[in-house]
VOGU-3710 file (C-alpha; in Angstrom, 3 decimals, decimal comma):
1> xxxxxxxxxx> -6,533/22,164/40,139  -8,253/24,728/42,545  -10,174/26,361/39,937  -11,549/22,861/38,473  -12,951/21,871/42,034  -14,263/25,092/42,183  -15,900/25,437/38,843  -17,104/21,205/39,650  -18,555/22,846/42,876  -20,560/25,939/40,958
11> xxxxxxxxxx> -21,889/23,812/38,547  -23,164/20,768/41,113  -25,140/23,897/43,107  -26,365/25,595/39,913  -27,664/22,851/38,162  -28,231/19,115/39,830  -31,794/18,737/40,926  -31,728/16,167/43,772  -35,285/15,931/43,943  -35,303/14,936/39,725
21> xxxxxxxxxx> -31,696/13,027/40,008  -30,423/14,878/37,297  -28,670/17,841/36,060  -31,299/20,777/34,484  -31,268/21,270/30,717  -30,474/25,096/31,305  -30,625/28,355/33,857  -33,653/30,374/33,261  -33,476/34,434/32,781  -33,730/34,714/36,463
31> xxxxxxxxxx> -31,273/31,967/37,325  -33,162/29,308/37,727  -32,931/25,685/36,617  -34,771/24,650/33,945  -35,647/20,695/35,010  -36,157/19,396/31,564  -34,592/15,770/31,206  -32,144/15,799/28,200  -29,386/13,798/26,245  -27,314/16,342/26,767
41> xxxxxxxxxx> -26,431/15,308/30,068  -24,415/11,942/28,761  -22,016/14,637/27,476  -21,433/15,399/31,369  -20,363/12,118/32,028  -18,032/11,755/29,698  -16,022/15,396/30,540  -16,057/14,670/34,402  -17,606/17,624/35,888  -20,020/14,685/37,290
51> xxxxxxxxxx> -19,911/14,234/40,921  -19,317/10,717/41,994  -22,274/10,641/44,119  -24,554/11,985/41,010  -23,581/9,085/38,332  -25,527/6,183/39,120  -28,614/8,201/39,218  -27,853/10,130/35,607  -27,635/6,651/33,926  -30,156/5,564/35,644
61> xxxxxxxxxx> -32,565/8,738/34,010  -30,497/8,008/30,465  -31,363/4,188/30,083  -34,425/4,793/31,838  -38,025/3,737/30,099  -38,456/8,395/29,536  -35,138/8,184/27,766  -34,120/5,146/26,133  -36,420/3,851/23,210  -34,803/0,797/22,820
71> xxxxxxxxxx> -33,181/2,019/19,236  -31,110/4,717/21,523  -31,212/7,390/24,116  -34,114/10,382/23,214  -33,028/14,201/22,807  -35,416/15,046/25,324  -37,640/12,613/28,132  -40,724/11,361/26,139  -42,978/12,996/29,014  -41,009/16,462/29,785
81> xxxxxxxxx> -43,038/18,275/32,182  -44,577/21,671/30,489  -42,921/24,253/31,055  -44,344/27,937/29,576  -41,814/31,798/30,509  -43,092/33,242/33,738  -44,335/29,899/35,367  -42,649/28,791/39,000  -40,591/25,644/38,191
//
């Protein structure tokens, strides 16, 4: 059980962005989070790894007006922001 909290713990600090209120799509070459909005993060959710704290603002994102289209949740936010190798995030 010490090893889940821990690996819960690593993967809150490498990848939820407070400031965006969810969880980046990916780690960038140098380590960084990549803070594109995705689907992918309902799969979170559903294998626990989400902090209690950090769910009501991921469903929030997920049935929000970038992400839900009415016929279902996107693959990516309708308005990502751009991101091009070798720019600051």
């Amino acid at each position: 059980m010490a090893g889940a909290r821990t690996l819960r713990r690593r993967f809150d600090e490498a990848f939820w962005r407070p400031d965006r209120g969810f969880y980046a799509l990916a780690l960038d070459g140098d380590g960084h989070p990549v803070p594109t909005l995705a689907s992918n993060v309902g799969h979170l959710l559903w294998s626990g790894i989400v902090d209690d704290d950090h769910v009501d603002g991921l469903v929030t994102n997920l049935f929000g007006d970038r992400m839900f289209s009415g016929w279902g949740v996107r693959p990516t936010a309708c308005c990502p922001q751009a991101w091009a190798a070798g720019t600051p995030l």
